[in-house]
C-alpha positions, 0 to 999 in steps of 0.5 A: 601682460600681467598673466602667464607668459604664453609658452609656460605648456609647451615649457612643462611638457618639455620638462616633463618629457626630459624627466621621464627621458632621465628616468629611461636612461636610469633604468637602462644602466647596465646590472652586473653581467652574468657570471661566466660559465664558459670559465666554470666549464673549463673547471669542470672539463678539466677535472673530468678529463683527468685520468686521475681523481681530481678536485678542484672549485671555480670562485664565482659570482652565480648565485645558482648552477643547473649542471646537466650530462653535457650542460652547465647554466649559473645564473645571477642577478645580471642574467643567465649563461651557459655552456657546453662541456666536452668530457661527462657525463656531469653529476649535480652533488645532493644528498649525499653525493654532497657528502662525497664532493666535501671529501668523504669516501664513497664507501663512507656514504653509499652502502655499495657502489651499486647504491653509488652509481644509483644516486649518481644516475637519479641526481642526473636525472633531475636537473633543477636549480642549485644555490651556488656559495662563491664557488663551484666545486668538482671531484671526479670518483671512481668506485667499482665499475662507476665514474662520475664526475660531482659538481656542487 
């Protein structure tokens, strides 16, 4: 009568079970959804489907892009989406095809549009992650015999 009432184990085990079912539930509430790259590509099409040269951005919460020939993946805290793009094929904007995407004229980074469409192809080539500031700019380019399309 004086001692531990009888059902004091299966009140604890009982607490802690809804405890850990609490922390569960927490864990599982829903991250910001990853950002939508279906719009960004929209964007991009859309500029590259220009006849004329064409500028344009795309605000977005992605904190990186990949941009591939036909590709484009953004990625955030929420996760990872992709898309297709119709019109390429697409160029990532570094080295100084960063400069021409700003603004600059091709003639005023590269020496020749040979060099410009070299930059353009080995840009291409190496499809790696690319830190995104708000948002995705696009500027189509003609130079001589070389179109491309810039993202960055």
């Amino acid at each position: 009568m004086f001692g531990p009432p009888a059902d004091t184990p299966a009140l604890w085990v009982g607490l802690a079970l809804v405890g850990a079912l609490f922390v569960g539930l927490a864990l599982q509430i829903p991250r910001a959804p990853a950002p939508d790259a279906n719009a960004v590509a929209g964007t991009v099409d859309a500029a590259a489907a220009s006849q004329y040269p064409t500028r344009a951005a795309h605000p977005t919460t992605a904190r990186a892009y990949k941009a591939t020939n036909r590709s484009l993946a953004l990625r955030s805290d929420g996760g990872v989406s992709h898309a297709t793009l119709t019109y390429g094929p697409v160029t990532p904007a570094v080295g100084e095809l960063s400069d021409v995407l700003a603004g600059a004229p091709p003639a005023g980074a590269f020496e020749n549009s040979s060099a410009f469409a070299d930059a353009a192809a080995a840009a291409r080539r190496n499809a790696t992650w690319r830190a995104v500031d708000g948002a995705l700019s696009v500027r189509t380019v003609t130079w001589g015999e070389t179109d491309v399309t810039l993202v960055g």
